[in-house]
C-alpha positions in Angstrom: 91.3 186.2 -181.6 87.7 186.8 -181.4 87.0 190.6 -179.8 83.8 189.6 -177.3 80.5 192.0 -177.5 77.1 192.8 -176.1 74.6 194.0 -178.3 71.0 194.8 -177.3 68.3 195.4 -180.0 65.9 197.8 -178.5 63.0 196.5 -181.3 63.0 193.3 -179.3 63.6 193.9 -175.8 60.0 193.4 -173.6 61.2 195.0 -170.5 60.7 191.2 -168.8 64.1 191.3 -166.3 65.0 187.9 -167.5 68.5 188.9 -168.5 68.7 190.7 -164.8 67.4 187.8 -162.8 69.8 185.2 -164.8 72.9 187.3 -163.9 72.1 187.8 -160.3 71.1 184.6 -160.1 74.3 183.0 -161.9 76.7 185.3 -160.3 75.4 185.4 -157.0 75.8 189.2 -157.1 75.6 190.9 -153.5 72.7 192.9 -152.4 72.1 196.0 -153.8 74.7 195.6 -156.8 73.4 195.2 -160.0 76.1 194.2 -163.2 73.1 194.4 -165.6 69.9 196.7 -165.6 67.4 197.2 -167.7 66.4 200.7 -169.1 63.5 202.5 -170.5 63.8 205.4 -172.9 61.1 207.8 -173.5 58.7 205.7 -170.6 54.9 205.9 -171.2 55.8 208.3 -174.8 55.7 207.7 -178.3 58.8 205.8 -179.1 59.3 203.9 -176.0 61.9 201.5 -176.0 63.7 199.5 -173.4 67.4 198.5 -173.5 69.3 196.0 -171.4 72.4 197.7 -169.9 76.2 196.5 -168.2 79.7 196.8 -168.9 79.9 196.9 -173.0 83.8 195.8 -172.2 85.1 199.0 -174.3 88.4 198.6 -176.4 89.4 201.6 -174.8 87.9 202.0 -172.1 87.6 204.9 -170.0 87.5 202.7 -166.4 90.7 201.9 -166.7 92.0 204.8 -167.8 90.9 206.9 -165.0 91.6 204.0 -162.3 94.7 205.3 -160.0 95.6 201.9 -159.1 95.4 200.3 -162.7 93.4 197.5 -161.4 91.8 196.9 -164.8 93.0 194.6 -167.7 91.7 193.1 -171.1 91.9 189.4 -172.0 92.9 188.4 -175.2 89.2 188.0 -176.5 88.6 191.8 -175.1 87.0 191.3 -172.0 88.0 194.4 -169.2 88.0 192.8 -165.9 89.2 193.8 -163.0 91.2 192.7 -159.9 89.3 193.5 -156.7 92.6 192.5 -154.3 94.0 195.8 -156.1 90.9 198.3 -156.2 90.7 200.4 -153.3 86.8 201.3 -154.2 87.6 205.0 -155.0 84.4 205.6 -157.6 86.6 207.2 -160.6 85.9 204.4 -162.7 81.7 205.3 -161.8 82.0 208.4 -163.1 84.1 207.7 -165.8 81.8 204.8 -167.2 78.8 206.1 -169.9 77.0 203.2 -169.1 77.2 203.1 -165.2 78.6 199.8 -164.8 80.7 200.1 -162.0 78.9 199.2 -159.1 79.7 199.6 -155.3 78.2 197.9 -152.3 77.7 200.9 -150.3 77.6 204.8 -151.5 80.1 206.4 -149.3 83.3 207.7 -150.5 86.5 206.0 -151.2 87.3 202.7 -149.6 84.5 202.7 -147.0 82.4 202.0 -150.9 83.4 198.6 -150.8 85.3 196.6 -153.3 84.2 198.0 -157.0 82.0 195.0 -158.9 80.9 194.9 -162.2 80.2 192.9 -165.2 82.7 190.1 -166.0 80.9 188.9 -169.6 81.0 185.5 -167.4 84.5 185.3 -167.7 85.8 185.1 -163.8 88.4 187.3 -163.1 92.5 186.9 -162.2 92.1 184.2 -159.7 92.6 180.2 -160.7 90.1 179.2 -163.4 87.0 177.9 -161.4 88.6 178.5 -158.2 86.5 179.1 -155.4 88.2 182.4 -155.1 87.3 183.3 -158.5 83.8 182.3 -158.0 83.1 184.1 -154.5 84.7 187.3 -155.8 83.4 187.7 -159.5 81.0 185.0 -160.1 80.8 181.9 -162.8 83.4 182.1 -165.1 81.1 180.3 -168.6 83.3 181.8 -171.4 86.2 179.2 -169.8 83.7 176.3 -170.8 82.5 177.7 -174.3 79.3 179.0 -173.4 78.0 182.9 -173.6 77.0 184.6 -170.9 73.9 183.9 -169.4 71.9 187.1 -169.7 72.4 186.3 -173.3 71.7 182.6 -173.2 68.4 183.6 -171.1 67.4 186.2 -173.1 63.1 185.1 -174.4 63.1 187.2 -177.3 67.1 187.4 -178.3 67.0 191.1 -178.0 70.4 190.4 -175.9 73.3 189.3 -178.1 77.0 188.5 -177.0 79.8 186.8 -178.6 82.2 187.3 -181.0 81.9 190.9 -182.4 81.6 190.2 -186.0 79.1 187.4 -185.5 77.1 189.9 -183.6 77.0 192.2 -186.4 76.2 190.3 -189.0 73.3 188.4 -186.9 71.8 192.6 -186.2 72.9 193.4 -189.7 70.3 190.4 -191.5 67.5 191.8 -189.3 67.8 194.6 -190.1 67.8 193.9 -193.7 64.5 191.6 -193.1 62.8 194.5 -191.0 63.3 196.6 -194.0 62.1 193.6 -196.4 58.6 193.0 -193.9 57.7 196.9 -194.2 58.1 196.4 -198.2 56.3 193.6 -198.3 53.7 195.0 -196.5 53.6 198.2 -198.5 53.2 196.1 -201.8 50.2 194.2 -200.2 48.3 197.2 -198.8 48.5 198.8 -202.4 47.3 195.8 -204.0 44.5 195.6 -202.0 43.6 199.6 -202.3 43.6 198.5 -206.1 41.2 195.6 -205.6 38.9 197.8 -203.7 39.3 200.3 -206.5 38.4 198.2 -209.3 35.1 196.6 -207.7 36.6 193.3 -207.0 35.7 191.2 -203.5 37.4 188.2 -202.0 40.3 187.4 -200.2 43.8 188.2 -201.8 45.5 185.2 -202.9 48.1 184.0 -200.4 50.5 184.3 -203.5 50.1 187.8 -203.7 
C-alpha cells in the first residue's frame, strides 16, 4: 500500500496562503481553527524562508500515543485520523505534536476545549464515506475519489507535495539534482565569460556556450 506524505520545499514556497485558504475553504473548517498554516523562518533575515505546515500524519506518531482515550488510528495508506465522538478535547495530543497540528476551538482546559480538529490529508474520518456526518465533522473526504488533497492540488508554485511517499521523494530528489545542475551551469558560464573579458574579446556569448 502506498504510505501517504506531505512534503513542503521551502526553495519554492512564496508565502501566498493559497494552500491555507483552499483548506479552509474545502473543509469548511470552524472559526479560529486552522489544519494548515503557513510559517516563516528567520522573517525579515538573511536566509528567510517560508514553510507550509499541518499534520505530517507520522508513522509513529506521538498524538496517539499520548491520547488517554486512544481516539487516533492509521488507515492503511498511513493517514492518522481521529474519531471526534471519542476525544474528550483534553490538549495532550497539542503538546505532544512538533508541528502543532492539533487544533481546539476554544483555549480552555479539558472538554470545555471543544472537540480536537486537525488535518485529515482529505481523507474524512470513521463516519460512512461521504456521509453528511463525515463531512460536517472532518470535512471532504478527496483521497476516496483519487484526488490529493487540495492544499496540494492548489499549491501556485508546487512547493506543497502530497501523495504517495516514494513518489514524493523522488519528485524532491530530481530538483534537487537540477538545482545543483543550474548553479554548475551557471558557474561554467560566468568563467567563460571572465575569460572572454580576459582575452580582449567583445560580443555576446554564443547561446551554445
Amino acid at each position: 500500500m502506498a504510505r501517504m506524505k506531505f512534503y513542503c520545499d521551502a526553495e519554492r514556497c512564496i508565502e501566498c496562503n493559497g494552500c491555507v485558504t483552499a483548506c479552509k475553504s474545502e473543509n469548511e473548517v470552524p472559526w479560529g481553527v486552522n489544519r494548515r498554516r503557513v510559517v516563516t523562518i528567520k522573517d525579515g533575515e538573511v536566509g528567510e524562508r517560508s514553510l507550509s505546515v499541518a499534520c505530517m500524519h507520522c508513522s509513529d506518531a506521538p498524538c496517539a500515543a499520548v491520547c488517554p482515550v486512544d481516539c487516533f488510528y492509521t488507515t492503511d495508506d498511513g493517514v492518522v485520523l481521529h474519531d471526534k465522538d471519542i476525544c474528550i478535547g483534553c490538549g495532550y495530543c497539542f503538546y505532544a505534536c512538533p508541528f502543532g497540528a492539533p487544533q481546539f476551538p476554544e483555549s480552555s482546559a479539558f472538554s470545555t476545549r471543544g472537540k480536537m480538529d486537525k488535518c485529515t490529508f482529505c481523507a474524512g474520518g470513521p463516519e460512512e464515506t461521504h456521509s453528511a456526518d463525515e463531512y460536517r465533522k472532518y470535512g471532504s473526504n478527496r483521497l476516496a475519489e483519487g484526488k490529493l488533497p487540495v492544499c496540494a492540488e492548489m499549491c501556485s508554485t508546487k512547493a506543497l507535495l502530497a501523495g504517495d511517499a516514494n513518489v514524493v521523494a523522488d519528485i524532491y530528489r530530481k530538483r534537487v539534482i537540477n538545482r545543483g545542475r543550474s548553479v554548475l551551469d551557471w558557474g561554467v558560464q560566468y568563467q567563460k565569460a571572465g575569460l572572454r573579458a580576459s582575452s580582449g574579446l567583445s560580443g555576446e556569448a554564443s547561446s551554445s556556450e
